[in-house]
Predicted model as a PDB file, atoms N, CA, C, CB and O in Angstrom, pLDDT in the B-factor column:
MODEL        1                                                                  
ATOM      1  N   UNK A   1      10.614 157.750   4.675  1.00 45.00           N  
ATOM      2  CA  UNK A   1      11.025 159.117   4.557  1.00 45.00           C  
ATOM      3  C   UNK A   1      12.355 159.288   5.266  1.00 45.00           C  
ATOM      4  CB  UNK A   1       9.963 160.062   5.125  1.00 45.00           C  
ATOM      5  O   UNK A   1      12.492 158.787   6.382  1.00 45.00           O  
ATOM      6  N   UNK A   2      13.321 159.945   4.712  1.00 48.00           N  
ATOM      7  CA  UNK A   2      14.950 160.019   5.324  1.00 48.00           C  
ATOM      8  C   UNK A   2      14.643 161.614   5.923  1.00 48.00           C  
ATOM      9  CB  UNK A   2      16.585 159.878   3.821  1.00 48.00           C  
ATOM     10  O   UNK A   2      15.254 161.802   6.975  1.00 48.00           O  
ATOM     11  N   UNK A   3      13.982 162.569   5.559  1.00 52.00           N  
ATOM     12  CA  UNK A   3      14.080 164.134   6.242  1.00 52.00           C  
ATOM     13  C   UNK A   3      13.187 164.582   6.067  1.00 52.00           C  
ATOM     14  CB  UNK A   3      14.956 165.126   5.883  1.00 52.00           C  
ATOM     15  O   UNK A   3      12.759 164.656   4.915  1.00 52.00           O  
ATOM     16  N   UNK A   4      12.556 165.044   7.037  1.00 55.00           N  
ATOM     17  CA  UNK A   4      11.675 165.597   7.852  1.00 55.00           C  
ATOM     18  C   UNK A   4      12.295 166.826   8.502  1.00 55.00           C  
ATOM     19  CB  UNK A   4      11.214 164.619   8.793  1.00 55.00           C  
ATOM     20  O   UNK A   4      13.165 166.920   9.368  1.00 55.00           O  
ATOM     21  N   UNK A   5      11.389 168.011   7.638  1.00 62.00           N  
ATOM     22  CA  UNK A   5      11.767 169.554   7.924  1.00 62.00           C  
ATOM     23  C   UNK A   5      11.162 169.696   9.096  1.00 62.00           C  
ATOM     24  CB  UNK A   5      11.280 170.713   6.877  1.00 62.00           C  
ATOM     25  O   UNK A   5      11.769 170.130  10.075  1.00 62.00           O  
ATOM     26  N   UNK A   6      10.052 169.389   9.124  1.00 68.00           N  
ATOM     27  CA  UNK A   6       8.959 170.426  10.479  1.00 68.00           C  
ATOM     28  C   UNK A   6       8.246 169.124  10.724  1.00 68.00           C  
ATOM     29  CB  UNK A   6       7.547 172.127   9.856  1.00 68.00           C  
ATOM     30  O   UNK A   6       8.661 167.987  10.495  1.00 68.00           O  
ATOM     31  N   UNK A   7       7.291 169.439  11.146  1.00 74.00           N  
ATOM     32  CA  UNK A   7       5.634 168.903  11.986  1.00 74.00           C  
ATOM     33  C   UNK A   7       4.647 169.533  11.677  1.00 74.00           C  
ATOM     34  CB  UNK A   7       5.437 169.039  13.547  1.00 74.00           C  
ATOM     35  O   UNK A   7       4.339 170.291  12.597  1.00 74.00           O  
ATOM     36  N   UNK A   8       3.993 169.602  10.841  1.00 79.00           N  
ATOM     37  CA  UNK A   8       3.155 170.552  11.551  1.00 79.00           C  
ATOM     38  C   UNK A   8       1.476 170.189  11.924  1.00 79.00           C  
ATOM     39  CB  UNK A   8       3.229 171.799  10.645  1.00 79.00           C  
ATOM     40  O   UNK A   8       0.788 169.520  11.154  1.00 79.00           O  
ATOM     41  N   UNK A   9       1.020 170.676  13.066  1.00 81.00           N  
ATOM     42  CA  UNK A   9      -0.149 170.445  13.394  1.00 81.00           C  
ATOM     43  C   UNK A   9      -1.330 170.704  13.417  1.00 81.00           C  
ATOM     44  CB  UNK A   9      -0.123 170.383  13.904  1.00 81.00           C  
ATOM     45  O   UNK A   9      -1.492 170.963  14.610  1.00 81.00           O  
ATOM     46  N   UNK A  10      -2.657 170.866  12.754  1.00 84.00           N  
ATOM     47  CA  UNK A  10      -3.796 171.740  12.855  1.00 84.00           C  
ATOM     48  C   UNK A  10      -4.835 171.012  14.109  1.00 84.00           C  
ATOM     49  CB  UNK A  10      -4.562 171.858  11.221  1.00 84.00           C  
ATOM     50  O   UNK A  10      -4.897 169.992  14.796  1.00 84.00           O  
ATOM     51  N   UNK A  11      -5.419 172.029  13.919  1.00 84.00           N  
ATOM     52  CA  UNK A  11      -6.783 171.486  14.988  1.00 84.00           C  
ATOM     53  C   UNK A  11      -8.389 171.545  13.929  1.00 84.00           C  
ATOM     54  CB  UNK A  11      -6.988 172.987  16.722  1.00 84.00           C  
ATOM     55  O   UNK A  11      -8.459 172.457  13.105  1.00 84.00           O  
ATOM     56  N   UNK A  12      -9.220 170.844  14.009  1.00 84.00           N  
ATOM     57  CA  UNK A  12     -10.365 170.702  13.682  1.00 84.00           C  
ATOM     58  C   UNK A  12     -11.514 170.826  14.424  1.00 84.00           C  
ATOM     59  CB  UNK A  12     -10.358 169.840  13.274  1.00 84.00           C  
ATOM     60  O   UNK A  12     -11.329 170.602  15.620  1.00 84.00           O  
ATOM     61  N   UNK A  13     -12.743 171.135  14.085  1.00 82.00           N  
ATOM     62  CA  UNK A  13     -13.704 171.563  14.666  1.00 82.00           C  
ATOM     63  C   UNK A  13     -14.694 170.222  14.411  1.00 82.00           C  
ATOM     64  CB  UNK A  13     -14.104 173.008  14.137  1.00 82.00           C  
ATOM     65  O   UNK A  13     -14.092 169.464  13.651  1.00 82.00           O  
ATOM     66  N   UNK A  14     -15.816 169.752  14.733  1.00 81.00           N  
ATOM     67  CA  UNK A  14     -16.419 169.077  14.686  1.00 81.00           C  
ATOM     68  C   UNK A  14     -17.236 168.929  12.905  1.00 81.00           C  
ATOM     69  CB  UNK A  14     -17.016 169.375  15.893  1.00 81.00           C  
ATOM     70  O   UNK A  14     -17.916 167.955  12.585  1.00 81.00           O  
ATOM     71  N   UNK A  15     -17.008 169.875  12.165  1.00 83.00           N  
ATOM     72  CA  UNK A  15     -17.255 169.724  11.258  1.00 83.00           C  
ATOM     73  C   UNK A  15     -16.072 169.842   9.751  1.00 83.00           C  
ATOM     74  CB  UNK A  15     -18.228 170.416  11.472  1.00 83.00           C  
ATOM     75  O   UNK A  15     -16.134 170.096   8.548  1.00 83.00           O  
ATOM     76  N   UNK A  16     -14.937 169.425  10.917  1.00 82.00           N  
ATOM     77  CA  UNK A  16     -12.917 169.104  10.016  1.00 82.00           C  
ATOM     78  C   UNK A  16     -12.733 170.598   9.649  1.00 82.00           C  
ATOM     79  CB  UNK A  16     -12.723 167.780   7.908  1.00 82.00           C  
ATOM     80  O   UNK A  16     -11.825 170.846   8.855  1.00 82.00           O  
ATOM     81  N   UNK A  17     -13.717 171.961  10.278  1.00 85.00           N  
ATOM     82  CA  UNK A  17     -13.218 173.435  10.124  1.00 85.00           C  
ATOM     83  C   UNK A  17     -12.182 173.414  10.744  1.00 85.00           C  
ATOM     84  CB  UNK A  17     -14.027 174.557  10.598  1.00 85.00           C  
ATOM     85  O   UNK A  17     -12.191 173.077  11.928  1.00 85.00           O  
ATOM     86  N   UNK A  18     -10.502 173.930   9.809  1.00 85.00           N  
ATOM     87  CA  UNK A  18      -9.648 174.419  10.292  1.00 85.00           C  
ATOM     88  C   UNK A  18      -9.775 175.426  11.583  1.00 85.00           C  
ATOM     89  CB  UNK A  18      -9.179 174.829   9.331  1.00 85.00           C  
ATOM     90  O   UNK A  18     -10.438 176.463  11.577  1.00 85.00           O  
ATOM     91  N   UNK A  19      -8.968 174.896  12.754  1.00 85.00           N  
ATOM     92  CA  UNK A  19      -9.541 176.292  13.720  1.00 85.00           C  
ATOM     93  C   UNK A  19      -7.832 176.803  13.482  1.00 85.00           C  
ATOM     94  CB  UNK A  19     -10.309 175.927  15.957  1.00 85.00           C  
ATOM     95  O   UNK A  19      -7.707 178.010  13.274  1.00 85.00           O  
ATOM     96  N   UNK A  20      -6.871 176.186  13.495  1.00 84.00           N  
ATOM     97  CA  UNK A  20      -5.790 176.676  14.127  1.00 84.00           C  
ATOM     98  C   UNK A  20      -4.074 175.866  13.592  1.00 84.00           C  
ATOM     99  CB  UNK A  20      -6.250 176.423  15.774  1.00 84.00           C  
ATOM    100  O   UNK A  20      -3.993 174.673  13.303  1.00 84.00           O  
ATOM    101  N   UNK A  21      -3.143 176.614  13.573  1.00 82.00           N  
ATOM    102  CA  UNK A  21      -2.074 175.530  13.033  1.00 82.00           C  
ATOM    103  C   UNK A  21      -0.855 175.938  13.686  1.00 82.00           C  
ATOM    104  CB  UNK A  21      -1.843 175.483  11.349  1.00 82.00           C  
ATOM    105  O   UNK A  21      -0.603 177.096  14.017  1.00 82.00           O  
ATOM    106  N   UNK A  22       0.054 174.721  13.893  1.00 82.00           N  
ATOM    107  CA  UNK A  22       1.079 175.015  14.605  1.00 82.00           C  
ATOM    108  C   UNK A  22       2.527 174.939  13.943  1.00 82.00           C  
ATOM    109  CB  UNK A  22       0.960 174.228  15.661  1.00 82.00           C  
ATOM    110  O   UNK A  22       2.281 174.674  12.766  1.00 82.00           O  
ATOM    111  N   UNK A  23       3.824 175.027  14.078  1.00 75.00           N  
ATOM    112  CA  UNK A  23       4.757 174.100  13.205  1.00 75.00           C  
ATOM    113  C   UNK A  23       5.763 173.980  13.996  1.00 75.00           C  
ATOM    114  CB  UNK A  23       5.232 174.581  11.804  1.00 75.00           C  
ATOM    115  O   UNK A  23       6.149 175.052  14.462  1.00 75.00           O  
ATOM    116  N   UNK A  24       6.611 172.600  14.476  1.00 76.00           N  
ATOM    117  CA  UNK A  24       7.511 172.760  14.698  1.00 76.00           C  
ATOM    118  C   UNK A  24       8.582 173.005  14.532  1.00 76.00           C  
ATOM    119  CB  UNK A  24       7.489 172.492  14.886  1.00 76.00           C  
ATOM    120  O   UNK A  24       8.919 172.692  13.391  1.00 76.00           O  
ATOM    121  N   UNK A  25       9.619 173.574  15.298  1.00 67.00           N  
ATOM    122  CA  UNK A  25      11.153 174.221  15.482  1.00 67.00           C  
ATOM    123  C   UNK A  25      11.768 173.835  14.838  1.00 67.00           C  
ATOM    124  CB  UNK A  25      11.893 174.156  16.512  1.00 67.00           C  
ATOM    125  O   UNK A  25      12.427 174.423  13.981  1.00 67.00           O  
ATOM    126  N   UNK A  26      11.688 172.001  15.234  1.00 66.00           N  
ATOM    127  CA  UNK A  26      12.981 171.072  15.002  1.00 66.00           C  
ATOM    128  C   UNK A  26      12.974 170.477  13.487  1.00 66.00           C  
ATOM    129  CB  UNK A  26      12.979 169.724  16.141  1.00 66.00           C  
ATOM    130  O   UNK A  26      11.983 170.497  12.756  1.00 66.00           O  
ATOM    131  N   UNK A  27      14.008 170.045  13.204  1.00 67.00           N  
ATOM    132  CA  UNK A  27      14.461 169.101  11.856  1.00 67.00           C  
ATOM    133  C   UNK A  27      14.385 168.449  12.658  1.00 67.00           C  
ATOM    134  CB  UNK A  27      15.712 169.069  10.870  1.00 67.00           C  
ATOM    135  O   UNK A  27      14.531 168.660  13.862  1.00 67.00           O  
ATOM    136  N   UNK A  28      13.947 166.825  11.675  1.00 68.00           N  
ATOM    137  CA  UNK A  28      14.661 165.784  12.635  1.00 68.00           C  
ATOM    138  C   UNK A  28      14.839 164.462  11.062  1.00 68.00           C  
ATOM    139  CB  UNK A  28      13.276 165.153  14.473  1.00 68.00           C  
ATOM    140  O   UNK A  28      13.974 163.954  10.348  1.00 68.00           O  
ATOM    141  N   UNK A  29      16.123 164.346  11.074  1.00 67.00           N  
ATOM    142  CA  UNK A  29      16.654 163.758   9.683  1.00 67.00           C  
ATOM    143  C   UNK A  29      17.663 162.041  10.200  1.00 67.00           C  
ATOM    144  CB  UNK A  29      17.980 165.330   8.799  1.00 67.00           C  
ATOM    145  O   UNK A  29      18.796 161.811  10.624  1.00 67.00           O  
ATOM    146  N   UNK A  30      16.222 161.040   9.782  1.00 67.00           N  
ATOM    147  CA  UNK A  30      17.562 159.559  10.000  1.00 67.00           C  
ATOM    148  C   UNK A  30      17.033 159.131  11.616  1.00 67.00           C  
ATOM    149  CB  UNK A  30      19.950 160.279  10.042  1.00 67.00           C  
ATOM    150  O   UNK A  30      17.613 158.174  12.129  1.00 67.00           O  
ATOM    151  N   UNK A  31      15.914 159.846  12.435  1.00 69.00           N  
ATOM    152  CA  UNK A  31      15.727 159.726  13.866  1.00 69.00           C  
ATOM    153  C   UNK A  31      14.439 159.980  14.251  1.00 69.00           C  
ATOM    154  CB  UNK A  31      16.556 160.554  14.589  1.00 69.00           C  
ATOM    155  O   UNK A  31      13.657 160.593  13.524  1.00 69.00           O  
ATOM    156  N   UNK A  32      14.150 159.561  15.335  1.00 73.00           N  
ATOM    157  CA  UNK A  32      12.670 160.333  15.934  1.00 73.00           C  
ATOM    158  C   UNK A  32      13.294 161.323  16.682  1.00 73.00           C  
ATOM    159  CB  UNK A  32      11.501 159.374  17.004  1.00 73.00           C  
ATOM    160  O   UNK A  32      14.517 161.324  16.818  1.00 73.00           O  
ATOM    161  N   UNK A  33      12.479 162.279  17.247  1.00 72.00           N  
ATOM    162  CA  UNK A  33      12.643 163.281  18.594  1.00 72.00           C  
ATOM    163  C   UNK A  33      11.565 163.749  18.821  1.00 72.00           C  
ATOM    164  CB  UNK A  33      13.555 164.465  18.562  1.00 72.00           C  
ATOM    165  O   UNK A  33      10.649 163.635  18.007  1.00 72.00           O  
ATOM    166  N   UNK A  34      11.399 164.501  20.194  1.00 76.00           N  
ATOM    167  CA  UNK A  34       9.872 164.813  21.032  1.00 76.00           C  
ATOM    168  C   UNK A  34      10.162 166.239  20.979  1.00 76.00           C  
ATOM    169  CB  UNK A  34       9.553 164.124  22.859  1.00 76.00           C  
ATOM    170  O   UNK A  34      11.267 166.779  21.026  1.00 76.00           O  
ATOM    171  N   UNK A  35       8.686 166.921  20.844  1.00 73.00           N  
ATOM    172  CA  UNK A  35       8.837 168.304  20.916  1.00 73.00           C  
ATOM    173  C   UNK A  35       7.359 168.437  21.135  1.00 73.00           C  
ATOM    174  CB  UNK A  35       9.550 169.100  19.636  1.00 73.00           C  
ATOM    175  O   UNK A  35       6.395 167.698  20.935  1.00 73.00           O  
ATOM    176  N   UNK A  36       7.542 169.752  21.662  1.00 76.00           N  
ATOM    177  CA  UNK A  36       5.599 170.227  21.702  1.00 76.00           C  
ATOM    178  C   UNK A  36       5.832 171.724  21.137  1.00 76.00           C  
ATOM    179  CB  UNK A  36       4.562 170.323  23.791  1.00 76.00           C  
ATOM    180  O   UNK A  36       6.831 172.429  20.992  1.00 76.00           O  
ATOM    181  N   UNK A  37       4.501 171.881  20.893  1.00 76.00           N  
ATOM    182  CA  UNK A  37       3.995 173.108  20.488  1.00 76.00           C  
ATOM    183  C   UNK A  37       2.772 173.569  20.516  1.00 76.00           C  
ATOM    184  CB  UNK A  37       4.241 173.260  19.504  1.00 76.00           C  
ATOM    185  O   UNK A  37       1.882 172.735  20.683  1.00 76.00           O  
ATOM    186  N   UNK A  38       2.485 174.661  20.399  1.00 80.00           N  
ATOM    187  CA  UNK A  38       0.949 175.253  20.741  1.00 80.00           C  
ATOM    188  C   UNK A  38       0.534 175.814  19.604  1.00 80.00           C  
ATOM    189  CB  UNK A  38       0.805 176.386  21.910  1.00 80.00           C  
ATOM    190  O   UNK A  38       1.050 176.681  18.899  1.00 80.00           O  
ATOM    191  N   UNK A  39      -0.901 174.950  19.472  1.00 80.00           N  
ATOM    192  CA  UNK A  39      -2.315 174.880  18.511  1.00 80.00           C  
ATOM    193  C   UNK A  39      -3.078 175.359  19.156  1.00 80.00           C  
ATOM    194  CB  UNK A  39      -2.947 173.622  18.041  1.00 80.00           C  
ATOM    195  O   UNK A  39      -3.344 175.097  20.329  1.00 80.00           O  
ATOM    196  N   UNK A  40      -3.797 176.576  18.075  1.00 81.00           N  
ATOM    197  CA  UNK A  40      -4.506 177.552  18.962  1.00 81.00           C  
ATOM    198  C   UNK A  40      -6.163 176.680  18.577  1.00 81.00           C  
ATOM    199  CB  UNK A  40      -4.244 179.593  18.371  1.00 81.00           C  
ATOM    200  O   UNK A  40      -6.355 176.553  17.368  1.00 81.00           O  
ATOM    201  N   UNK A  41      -7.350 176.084  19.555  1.00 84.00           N  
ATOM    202  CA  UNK A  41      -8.640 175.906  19.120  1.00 84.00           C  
ATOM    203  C   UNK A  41      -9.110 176.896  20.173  1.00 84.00           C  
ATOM    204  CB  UNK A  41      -9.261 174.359  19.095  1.00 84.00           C  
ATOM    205  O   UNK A  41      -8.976 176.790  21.392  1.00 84.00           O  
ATOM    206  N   UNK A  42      -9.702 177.906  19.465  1.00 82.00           N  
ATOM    207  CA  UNK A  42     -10.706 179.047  20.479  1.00 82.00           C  
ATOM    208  C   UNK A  42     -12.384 178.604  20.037  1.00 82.00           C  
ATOM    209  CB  UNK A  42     -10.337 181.184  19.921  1.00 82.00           C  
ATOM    210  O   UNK A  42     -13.104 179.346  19.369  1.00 82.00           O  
ATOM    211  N   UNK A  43     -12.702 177.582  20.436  1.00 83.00           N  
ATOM    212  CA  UNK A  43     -14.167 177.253  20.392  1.00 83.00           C  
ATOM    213  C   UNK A  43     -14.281 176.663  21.615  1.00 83.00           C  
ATOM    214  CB  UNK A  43     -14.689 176.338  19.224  1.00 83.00           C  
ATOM    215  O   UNK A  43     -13.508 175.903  22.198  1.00 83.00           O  
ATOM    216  N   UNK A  44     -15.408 177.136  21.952  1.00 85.00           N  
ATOM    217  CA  UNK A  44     -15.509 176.159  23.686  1.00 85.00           C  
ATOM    218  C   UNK A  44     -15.241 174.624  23.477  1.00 85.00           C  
ATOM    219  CB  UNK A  44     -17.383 176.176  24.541  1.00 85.00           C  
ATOM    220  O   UNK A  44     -15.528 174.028  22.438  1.00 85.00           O  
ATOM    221  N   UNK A  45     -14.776 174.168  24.358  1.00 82.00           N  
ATOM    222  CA  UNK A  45     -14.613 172.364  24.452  1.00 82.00           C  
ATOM    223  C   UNK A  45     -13.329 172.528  23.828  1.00 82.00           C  
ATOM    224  CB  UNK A  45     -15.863 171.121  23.478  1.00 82.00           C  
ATOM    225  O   UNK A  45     -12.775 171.431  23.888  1.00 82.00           O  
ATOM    226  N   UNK A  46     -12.571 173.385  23.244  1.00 82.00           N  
ATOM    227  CA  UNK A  46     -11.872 172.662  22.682  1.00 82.00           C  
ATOM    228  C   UNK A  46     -11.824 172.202  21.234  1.00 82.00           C  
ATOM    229  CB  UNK A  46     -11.959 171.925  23.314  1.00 82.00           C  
ATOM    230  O   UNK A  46     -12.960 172.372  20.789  1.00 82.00           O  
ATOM    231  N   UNK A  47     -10.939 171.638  20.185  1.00 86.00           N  
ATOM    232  CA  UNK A  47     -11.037 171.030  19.347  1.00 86.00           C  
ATOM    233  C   UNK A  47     -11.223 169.234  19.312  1.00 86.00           C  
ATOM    234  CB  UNK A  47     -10.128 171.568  18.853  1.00 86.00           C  
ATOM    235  O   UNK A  47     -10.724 168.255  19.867  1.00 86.00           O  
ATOM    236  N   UNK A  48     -12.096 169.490  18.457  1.00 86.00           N  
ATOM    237  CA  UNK A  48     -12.565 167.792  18.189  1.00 86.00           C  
ATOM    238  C   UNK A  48     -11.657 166.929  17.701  1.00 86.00           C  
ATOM    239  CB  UNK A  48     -13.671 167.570  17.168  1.00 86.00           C  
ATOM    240  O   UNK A  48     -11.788 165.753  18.041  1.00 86.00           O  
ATOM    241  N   UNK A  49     -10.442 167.326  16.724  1.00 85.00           N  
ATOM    242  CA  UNK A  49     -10.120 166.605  16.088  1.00 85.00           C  
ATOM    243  C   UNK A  49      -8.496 167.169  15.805  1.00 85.00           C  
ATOM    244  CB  UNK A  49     -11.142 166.440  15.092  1.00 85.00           C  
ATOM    245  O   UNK A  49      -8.613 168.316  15.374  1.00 85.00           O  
ATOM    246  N   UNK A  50      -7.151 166.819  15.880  1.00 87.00           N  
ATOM    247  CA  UNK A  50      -6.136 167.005  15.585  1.00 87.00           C  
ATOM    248  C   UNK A  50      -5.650 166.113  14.333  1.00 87.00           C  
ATOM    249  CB  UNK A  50      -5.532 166.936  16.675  1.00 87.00           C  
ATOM    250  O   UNK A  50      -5.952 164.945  14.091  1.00 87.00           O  
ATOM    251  N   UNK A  51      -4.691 167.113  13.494  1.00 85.00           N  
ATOM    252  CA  UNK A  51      -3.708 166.678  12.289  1.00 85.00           C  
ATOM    253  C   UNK A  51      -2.917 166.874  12.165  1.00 85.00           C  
ATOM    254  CB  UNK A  51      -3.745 166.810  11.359  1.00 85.00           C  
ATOM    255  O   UNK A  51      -2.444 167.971  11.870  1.00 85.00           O  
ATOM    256  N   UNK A  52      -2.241 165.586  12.388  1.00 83.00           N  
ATOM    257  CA  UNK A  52      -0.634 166.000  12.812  1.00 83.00           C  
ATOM    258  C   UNK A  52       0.126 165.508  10.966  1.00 83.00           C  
ATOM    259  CB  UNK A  52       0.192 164.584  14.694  1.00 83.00           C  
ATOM    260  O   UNK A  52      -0.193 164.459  10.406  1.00 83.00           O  
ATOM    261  N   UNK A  53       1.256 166.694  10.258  1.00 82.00           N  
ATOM    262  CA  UNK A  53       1.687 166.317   8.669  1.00 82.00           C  
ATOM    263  C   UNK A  53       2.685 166.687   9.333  1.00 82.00           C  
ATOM    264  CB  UNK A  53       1.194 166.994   7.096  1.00 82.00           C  
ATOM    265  O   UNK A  53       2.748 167.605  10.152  1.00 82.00           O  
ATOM    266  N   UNK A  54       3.986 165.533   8.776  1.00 80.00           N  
ATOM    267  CA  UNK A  54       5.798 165.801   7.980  1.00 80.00           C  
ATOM    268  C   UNK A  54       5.642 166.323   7.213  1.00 80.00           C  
ATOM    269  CB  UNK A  54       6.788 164.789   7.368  1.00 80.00           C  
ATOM    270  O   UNK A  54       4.939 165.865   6.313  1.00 80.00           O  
ATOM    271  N   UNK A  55       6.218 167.609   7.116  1.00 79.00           N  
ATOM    272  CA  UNK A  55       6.290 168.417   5.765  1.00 79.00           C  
ATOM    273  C   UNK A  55       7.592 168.351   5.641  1.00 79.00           C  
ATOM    274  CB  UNK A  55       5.737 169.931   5.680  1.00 79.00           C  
ATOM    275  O   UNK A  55       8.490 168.078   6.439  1.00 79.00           O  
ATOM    276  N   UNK A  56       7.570 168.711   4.256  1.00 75.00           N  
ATOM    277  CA  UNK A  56       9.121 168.853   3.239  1.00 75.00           C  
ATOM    278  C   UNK A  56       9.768 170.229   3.291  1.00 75.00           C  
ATOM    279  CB  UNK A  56       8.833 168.621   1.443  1.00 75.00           C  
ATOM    280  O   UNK A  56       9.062 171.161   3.675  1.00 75.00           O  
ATOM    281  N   UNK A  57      11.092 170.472   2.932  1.00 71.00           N  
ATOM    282  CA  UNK A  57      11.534 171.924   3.132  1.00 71.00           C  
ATOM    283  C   UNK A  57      10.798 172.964   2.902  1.00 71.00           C  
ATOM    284  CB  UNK A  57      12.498 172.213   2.479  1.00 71.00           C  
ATOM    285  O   UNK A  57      11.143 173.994   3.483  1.00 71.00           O  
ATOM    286  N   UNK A  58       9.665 173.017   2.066  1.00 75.00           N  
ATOM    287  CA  UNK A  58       8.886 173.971   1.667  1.00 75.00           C  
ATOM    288  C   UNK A  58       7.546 174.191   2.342  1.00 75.00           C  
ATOM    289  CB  UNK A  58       8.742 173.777   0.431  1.00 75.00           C  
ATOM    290  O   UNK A  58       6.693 175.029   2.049  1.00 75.00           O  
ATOM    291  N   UNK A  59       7.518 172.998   3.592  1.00 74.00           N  
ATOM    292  CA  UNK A  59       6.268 172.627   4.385  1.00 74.00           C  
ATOM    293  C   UNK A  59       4.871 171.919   3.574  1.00 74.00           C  
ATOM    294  CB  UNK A  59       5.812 174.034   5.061  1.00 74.00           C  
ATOM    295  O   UNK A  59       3.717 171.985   3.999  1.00 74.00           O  
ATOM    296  N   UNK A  60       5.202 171.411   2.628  1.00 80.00           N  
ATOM    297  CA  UNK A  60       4.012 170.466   1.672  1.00 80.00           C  
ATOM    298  C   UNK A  60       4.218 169.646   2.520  1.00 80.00           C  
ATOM    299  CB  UNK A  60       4.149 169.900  -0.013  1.00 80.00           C  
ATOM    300  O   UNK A  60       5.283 169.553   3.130  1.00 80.00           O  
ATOM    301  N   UNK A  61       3.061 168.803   2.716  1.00 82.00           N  
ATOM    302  CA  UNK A  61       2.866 167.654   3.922  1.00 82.00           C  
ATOM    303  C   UNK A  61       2.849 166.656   2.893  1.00 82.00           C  
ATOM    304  CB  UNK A  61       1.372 167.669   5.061  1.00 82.00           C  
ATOM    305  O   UNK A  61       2.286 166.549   1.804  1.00 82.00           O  
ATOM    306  N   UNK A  62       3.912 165.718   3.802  1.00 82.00           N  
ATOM    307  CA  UNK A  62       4.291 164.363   2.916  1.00 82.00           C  
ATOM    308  C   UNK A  62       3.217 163.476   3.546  1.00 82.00           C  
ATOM    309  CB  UNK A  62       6.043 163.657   3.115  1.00 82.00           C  
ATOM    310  O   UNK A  62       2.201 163.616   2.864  1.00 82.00           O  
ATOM    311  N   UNK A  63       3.091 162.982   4.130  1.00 84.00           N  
ATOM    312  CA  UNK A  63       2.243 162.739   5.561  1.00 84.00           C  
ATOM    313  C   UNK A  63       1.344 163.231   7.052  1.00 84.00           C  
ATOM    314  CB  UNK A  63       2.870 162.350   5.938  1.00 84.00           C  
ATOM    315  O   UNK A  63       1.857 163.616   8.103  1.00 84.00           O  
ATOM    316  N   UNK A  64      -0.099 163.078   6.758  1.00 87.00           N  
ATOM    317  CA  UNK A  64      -0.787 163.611   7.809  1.00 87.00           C  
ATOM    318  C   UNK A  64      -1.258 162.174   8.497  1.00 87.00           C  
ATOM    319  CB  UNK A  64      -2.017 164.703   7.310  1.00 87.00           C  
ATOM    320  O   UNK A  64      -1.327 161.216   7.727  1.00 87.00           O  
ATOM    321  N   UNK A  65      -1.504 162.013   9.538  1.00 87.00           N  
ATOM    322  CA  UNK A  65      -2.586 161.010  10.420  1.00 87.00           C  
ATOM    323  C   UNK A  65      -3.092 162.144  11.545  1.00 87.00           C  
ATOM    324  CB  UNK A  65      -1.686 159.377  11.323  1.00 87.00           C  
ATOM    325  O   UNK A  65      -2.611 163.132  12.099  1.00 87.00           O  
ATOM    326  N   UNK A  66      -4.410 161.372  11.547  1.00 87.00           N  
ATOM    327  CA  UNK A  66      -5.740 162.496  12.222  1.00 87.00           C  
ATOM    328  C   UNK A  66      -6.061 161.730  13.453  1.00 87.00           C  
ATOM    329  CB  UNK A  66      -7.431 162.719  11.135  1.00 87.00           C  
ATOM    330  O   UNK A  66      -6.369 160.541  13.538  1.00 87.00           O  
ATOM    331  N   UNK A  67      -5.942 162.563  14.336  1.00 87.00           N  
ATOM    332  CA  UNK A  67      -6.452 162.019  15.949  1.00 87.00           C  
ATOM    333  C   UNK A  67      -6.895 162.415  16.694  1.00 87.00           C  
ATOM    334  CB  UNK A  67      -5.893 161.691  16.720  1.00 87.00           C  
ATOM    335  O   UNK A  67      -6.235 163.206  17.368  1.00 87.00           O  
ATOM    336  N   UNK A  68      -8.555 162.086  17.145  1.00 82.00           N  
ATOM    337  CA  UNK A  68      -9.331 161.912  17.887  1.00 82.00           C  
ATOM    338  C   UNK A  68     -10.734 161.662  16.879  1.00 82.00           C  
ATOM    339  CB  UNK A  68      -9.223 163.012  18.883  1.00 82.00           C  
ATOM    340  O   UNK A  68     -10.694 161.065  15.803  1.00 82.00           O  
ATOM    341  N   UNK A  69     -11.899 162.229  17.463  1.00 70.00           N  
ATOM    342  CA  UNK A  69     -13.195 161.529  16.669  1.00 70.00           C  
ATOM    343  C   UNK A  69     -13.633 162.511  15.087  1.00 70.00           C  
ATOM    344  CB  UNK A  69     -14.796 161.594  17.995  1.00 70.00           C  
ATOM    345  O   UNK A  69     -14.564 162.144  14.370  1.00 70.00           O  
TER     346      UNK A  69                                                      
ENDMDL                                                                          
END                                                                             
């Protein structure tokens, strides 16, 4: 992939229920770069499961990978 509009991130519930989604600020085109942002999970503990997608100018996710259980 050469450009990468956003990030964006959801959170999952123990049963992959969307709780929450985030997107980042930055472009980042030809490079990596670090950024954070805040994903809202309002269920006690926390969310089970994060999904982090590169989306395209229009935010369609070119790419997701999922992390934790």
């Amino acid at each position: 992939m050469d450009a990468i509009d956003a990030t964006r991130a959801y959170t999952l519930d123990t049963h992959d229920g969307q709780l929450g989604d985030g997107l980042s600020p930055n472009v980042v085109c030809g490079s990596s770069a670090k950024f954070s942002m805040d994903v809202p999970a309002d269920v006690p503990g926390g969310a089970a499961v994060v999904r982090i997608c590169l989306t395209d100018g229009s935010h369609t996710p070119l790419r997701c990978e999922r992390y934790g259980h």
